[in-house]
Structure formats: C-alpha cells, structure tokens
N, C-alpha and C positions, 0 to 999 in steps of 0.2 A: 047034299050040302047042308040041307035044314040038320038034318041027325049028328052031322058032326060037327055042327054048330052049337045046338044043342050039348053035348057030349061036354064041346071043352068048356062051355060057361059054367054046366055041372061042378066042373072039376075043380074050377078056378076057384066059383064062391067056397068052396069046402073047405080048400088049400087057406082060404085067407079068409075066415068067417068073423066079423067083429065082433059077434057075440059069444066068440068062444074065450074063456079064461085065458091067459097067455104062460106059456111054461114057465114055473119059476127053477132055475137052474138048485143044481143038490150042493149040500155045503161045500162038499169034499170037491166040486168043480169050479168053485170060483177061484179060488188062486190061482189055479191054472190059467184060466181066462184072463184074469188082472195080466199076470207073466207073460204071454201073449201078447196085450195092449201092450205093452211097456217096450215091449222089444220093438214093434214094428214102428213103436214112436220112436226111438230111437236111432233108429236106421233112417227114416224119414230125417231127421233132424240132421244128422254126420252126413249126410247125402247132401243135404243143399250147403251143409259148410265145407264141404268139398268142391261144389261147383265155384260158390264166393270165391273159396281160397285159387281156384284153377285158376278162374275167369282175372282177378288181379295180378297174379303171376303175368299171364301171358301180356296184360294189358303195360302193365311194369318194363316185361321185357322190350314190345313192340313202343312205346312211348322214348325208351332209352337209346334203341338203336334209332327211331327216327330222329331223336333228338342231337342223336351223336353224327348221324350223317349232316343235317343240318349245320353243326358245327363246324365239321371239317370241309363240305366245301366253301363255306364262309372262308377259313384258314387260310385252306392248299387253292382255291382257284380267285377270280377277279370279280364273284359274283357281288360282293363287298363292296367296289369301285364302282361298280356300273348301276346298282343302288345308291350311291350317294349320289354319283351322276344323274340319276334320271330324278330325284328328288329335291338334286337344284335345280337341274331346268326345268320342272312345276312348279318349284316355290316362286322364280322366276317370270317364268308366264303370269301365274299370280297375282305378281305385283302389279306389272304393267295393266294386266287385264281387268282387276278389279278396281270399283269407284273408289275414291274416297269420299266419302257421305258422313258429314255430324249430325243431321238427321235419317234415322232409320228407315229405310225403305218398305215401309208398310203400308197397306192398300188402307184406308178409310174414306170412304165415297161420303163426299159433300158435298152436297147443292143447295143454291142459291137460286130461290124466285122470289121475283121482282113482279110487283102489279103497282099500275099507277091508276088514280082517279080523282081526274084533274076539279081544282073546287072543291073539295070535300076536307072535311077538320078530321086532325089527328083521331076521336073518337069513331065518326062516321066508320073512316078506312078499318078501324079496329072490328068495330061490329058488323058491317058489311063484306068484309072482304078477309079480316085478318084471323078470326075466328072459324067460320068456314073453310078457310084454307087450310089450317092447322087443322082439324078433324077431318080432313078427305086427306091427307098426307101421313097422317098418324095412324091410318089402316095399309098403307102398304106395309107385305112383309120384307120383315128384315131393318126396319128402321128404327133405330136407338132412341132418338133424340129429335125435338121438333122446338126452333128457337124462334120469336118472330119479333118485330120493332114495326110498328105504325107511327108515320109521322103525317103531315099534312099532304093529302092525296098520293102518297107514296106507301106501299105496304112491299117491305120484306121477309121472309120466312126462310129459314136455312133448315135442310134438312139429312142430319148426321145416322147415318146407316152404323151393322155396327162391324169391327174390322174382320178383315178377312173378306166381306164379300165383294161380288163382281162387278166394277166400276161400270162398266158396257150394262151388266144384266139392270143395277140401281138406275141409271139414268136411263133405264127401255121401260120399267114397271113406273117410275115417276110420269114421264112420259105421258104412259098410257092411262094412269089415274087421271091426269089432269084433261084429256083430251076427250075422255070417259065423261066428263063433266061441266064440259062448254055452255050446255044449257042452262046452266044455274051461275052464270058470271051477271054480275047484276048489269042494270044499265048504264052507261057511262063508264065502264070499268073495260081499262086495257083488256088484253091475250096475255099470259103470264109470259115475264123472260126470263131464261131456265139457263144459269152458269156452275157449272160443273166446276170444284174446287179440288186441288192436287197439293199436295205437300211438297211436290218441286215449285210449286207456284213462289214459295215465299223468296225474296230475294236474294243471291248468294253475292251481290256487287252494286253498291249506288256510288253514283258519280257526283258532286258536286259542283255545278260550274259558277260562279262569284268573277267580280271585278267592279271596283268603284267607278270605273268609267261606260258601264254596260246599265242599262235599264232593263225593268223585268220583260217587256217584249223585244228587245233585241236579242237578251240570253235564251229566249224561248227559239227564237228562231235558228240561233248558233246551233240549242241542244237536238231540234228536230231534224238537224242535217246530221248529227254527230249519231244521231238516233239510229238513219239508216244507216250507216256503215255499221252500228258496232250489230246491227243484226245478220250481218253477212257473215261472223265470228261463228264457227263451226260448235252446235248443240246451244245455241242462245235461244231459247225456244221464246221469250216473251221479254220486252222492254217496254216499261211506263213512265211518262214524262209528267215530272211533279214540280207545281209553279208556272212562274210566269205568265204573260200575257197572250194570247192568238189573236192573229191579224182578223178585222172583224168588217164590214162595210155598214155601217150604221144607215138606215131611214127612218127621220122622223118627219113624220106628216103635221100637215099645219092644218089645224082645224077648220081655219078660217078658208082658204083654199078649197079643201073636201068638201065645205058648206056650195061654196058659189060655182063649181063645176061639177055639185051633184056627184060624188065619187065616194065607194062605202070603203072602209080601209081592206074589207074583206076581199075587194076588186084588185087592192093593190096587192095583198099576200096572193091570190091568184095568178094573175100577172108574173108576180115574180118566179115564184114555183115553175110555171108551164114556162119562159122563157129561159131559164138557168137548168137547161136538158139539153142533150144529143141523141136522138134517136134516128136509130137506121129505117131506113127508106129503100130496101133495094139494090140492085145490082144491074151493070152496064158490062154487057160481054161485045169486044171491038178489037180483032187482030190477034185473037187469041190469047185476050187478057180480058180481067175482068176487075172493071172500077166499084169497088163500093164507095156507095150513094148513102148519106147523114146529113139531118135536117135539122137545125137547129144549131146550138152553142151553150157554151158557159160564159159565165159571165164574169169577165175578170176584172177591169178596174173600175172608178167612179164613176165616168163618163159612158162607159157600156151599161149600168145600173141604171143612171139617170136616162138615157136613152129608147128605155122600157115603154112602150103605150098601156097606158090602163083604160081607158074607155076613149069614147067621144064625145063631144061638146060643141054644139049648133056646127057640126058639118066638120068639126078639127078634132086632130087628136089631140088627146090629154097624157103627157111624160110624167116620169115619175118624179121628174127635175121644176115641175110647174105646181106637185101640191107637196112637196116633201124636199126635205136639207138632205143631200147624200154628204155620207163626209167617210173619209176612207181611216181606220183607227185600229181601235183593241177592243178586244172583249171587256167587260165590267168586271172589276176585281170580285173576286168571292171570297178567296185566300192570300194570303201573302208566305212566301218563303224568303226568309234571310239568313246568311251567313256572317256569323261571327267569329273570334276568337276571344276563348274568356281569357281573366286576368291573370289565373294562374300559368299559365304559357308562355315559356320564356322565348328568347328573339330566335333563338336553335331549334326550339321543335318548330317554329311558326315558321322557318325557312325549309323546313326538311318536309313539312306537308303537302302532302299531291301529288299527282305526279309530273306534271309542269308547272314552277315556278316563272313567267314572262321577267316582271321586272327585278322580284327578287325582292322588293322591298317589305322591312319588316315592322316593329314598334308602331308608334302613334298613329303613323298614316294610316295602317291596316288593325288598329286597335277597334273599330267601328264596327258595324252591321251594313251590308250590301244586301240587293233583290241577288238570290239567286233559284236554279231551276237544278233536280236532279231528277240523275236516271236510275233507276230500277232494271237492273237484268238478271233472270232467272232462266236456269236450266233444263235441260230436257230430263226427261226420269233414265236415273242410269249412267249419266252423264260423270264424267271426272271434274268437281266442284275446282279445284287447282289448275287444272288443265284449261277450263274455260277462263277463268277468272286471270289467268296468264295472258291469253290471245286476248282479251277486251283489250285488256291495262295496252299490253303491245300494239293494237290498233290503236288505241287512243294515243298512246306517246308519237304513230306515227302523222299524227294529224295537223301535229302541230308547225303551224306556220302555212297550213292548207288550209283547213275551215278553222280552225283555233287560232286565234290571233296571240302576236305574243305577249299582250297583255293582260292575258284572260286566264285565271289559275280553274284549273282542274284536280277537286279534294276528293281525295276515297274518304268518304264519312261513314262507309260498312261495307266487311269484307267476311264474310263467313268463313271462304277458307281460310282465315288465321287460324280458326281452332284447328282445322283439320289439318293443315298444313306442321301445324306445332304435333298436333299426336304420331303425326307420321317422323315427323326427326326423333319423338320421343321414343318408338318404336324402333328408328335406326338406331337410335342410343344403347337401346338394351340388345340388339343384336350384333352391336359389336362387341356389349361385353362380355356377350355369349363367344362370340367368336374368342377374345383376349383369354376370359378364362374357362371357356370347352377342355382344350388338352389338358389344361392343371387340373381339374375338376376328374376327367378322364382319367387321367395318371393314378389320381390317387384313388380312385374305385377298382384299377387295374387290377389281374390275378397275377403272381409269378407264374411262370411256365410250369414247374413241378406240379404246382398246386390244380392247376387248371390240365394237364395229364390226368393226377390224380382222381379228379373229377370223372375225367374222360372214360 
C-alpha cells in the first residue's frame, strides 16, 4: 500500500508541476480553439432561450385555460349567487357584530398612584415622596412617560407605558417595583393607591339632573337611586356621581364639656369607629338549621349616634349627646354644580332638551342657574357605544314618575355616540349609493357578448 501510494503521488506531482512553463498553444491552433469557444457558447446560450421560451408557452397556455374554466363556471353554473350570498351574510354578521367606537381600540396601560402624607406642604410631599417615586417607576421596562403633581400631603404620579403593551403584564411589573420597595416609604407616608386607567374609562353618556324646586342634597339623593338602576343597563361597566350634597351626621364637641368629664376627642373617634361595625360572632346549629350569630350594628340616625358611650365619669357613663351637638345634615360644600341655559337658546331648543320635560315650562322662569348633580356612564371595552347609550336613556325615560318626579328635568349634556351614530348613517348613506348607482356603474364597464367570446 506504501508503494502504490508512493507511485501515484509520483505521478501526480509530475502531471501538474508548478514549476514547469505552461504550453503555449502554435499559432495555426488558435483559431481553432476561439471557433470551439464560440460554438459551445452559443449552444449554451439558444438552450436556456429555448427553456425561457418553453417554460412561457406552457405557463401562457395552463394560466388561459385555468382562467377560462374560471370564467365559464362563473357563467353556466350558480357559483356567482352563492358568492354574493355568502358575502352578504358576512358583511351582515359584520355589522351587527362589530362595535361602533369613535375612539380607537388601542391598548395604552396607564396608571395612577396616589400617596398621601397627611401635614406635610406641597414641597415636603415633592422632595420626600414625589421624586423618589418618579425614579423607582421610571426603571421599570416598558414605560414611556412618568407624569407627577404634589400638592399638600397628597402626591400623584401617572405612569404611561408605551402602546401595544400587556395591560395585566404593566400593572404585575408596577406592582412588583413598588412592593420591592416598601422599605424606603418614609415615615408618616401612606401604602401607594394603584388605579389602572382604560380608554373606555372616559365617559360615553352624562346625565344632567336640575329643577328649581330640588336643592343640591335632595338631587344627590334622587341621582344615587337613579345611579343604581342605570348600572343594571347591560355593559355599563362604571357610573360617577358629580355634585351635590351626601347625607352627613355631623359631631361637634364642646370643649368645655371634654374639660369637665375629662374626655380626649381621640376617646370619642374611638368610640365611634368600634361602635358603627357588625361583626360576626359565630354560629347556632338547632333543628337542623343553623343561626348566624352578629354582634354589634351600624349606626343609623341621630339618636343611635348620641347614644354612643365614650368613657365614664365618677361611676356614670359619658354619651356622646352630654359633650357634643349631633345634628343630622350634609357634607360641606367643596364644589358646586349648576345648570343653566345661556341666552342664545330660544324657547324650542330649551323645550326639546332632555329627555323628560315635567312641567314643560320655558323663558324667564328657567332663564336662571339651579344646583344640579350629573352622572357619568362609561362602557365596558368592546361594548356597542349606541347600543348602550340607547338602554341608559330607555331606563331613564322609564323612571319617570317612579324615582323621578315630574318635576325634575333630566339634560343629556354629552353623548359620544352622536359622532358615531352620525358616521354610521354617513356610511348608510354611501351604501345606498353604491346600491342606486352599482348596476349603472356595472352596465357601463359591461363587455358585449362577441367581445367577451372573443376574449374567450
């Protein structure tokens, strides 16, 4: 095996030595040679314009006849009708199944945290709490935008992700930063409160309720009845009541009082707190039933209030009715809501507003400003903006004369789906002129029969 291993490497290097000169061809043999090259390029070259040429033919021929089969059962059979059939009833489907939304259904995760820390000035919360915050928030991935407002012992921060991502994933990593960092919350300073923000949040329907004869904690109370029904309105996902007054049980302690029965008011926020509960206590099983047992109460009117013990004094108890005024009221104003009609509005629009009119009456009497209270309702993501905004107004018309009195008007003062509602007839509009002028349109793109044989 060595020898004729040997042997052929011998032979090889001989066959192919790079030191050896290389033949140069005789004159009289290069034409020949050229004439050779030329031909075999030649043939090379008619060869693949032969394939080109083949390969189109056939492609030509097979594109025609599948084109032409196409055609004629279009023609001769009902595949034609059962295509346009099936392409109404999806455009169809369609319609009804799709939202109508004036705002675009795009995901953009915003949150809102809230920290408070009570006592402390508008700088304090800034430097202690609002700064801070913003730089542990502004390192989770994925977040756009870091917005914050400090006021007095209240510190806000919104934090805008950017679109596209996972509303669940942004509020699980928020989350986990802030919880990652509990140790570093200074002293006196809340647990953050973390409100997730939605773009169906914003309102597609406010309700106005007014009447000159209604104060603002009467129409508070009207609107908080009206509140629950309209949330029974199928995809009303969130209603807020804006204005008016809430029923309040006021105590003010008397100094003088606290002095001479020795009572710290902290005794009496105690007091109140631990008696305005219900807590369960257990279970009674008798006869094959079984009683739960609750210890305690809430506290409903004035005289249950004042009835409260907050300590003792030489062997007697102390009521909350012996060092404090209960008086049974409203909350303190903070804002005001009023309804008016400006001057440009004649006595037609200002009767045609609402959607219940009680007494009807228009000009001077109702030229004024009244307390009133609206509601805010917003839909669920997905939801048909028209669809709901129909069932509210419908509950509300049927209310009347049940919790709405009939002197009490009820004003749509914003209604989103007008735009959408309007783009939608705007869209029937152009579909029926598609309809009107389709066949004209048709007609005249038409082939004559010859022409379209001819084709064939």
């Amino acid at each position: 095996m060595a020898a004729l291993s040997g042997s052929a490497s011998t032979e090889r290097s001989a066959s192919f030595d790079p030191a050896a000169p290389e033949a140069e061809p005789t004159p009289a043999a290069r034409p020949a040679l050229a004439g050779v090259g030329l031909v075999f390029r030649s043939r090379y070259l008619l060869s693949i314009v032969a394939i080109v040429g083949l390969y189109e033919v056939v492609s030509t021929l097979v594109d025609f006849q599948f084109t032409t089969s196409i055609i004629e059962s279009f023609l001769s059979g009902n595949l034609a009708i059962l295509l346009i059939v099936i392409s109404l009833i999806a455009g169809a489907i369609a319609l009804l199944a799709t939202p109508r939304e004036e705002e675009p259904q795009i995901v953009v995760p915003m949150i809102d945290v809230f920290v408070t820390m009570p006592g402390a000035s508008a700088r304090e919360v800034e430097q202690r709490v609002t700064r801070p915050m913003e730089k542990l928030l502004s390192e989770i991935p994925g977040v756009e935008y870091v917005y914050s407002t400090s006021s007095a012992g209240v510190s806000m921060v919104i934090v805008r992700f950017y679109v596209g991502q996972s509303e669940e994933d942004a509020i699980v990593r928020l989350n986990q930063k802030l919880y990652a960092n509990f140790d570093r919350i200074p002293p006196g300073v809340s647990p953050p409160l973390i409100k997730p923000r939605r773009i169906d949040d914003v309102p597609i329907l406010t309700l106005t309720l007014h009447g000159d004869r209604y104060d603002a904690f009467a129409l508070r109370r009207i609107a908080a009845q009206v509140d629950d029904v309209i949330k029974q309105v199928d995809d009303v996902s969130e209603t807020t009541l804006v204005g008016g007054l809430r029923r309040q049980v006021r105590v003010d302690l008397d100094v003088a009082r606290l002095a001479a029965y020795g009572v710290d008011p902290v005794q009496v926020t105690e007091a109140l707190e631990a008696t305005n509960r219900q807590i369960p206590a257990g279970a009674m099983t008798r006869e094959n039933r079984e009683l739960l047992v609750e210890t305690g109460g809430f506290l409903e009117d004035v005289e249950a209030v004042g009835r409260v013990v907050v300590a003792t004094a030489q062997g007697r108890p102390v009521y909350v009715r012996d060092i404090a005024t209960v008086t049974d009221l409203y909350e303190e104003t903070d804002d005001y809501v009023l309804f008016g009609y400006g001057a440009a509005r004649d006595e037609a629009e200002r009767a045609a507003e609402g959607v219940a009119d009680g007494d009807g009456r228009v000009g001077a009497e109702r030229a004024g400003e009244w307390p009133a209270v609206t509601i805010a309702v917003a839909k669920r993501q997905g939801a048909n903006a028209i669809v709901v905004a129909d069932g509210v107004l419908a509950k509300v018309d049927a209310l009347r004369g049940v919790l709405l009195p009939s002197d009490l008007t009820v004003t749509v003062t914003g209604q989103r789906d007008v735009h959408v509602r309007d783009a939608t007839q705007h869209l029937g509009q152009l579909g029926q002129l598609a309809r009107d002028q389709g066949p004209q349109l048709v007609g005249d793109l038409r082939l004559p029969a010859r022409e379209l044989d001819l084709h064939l």
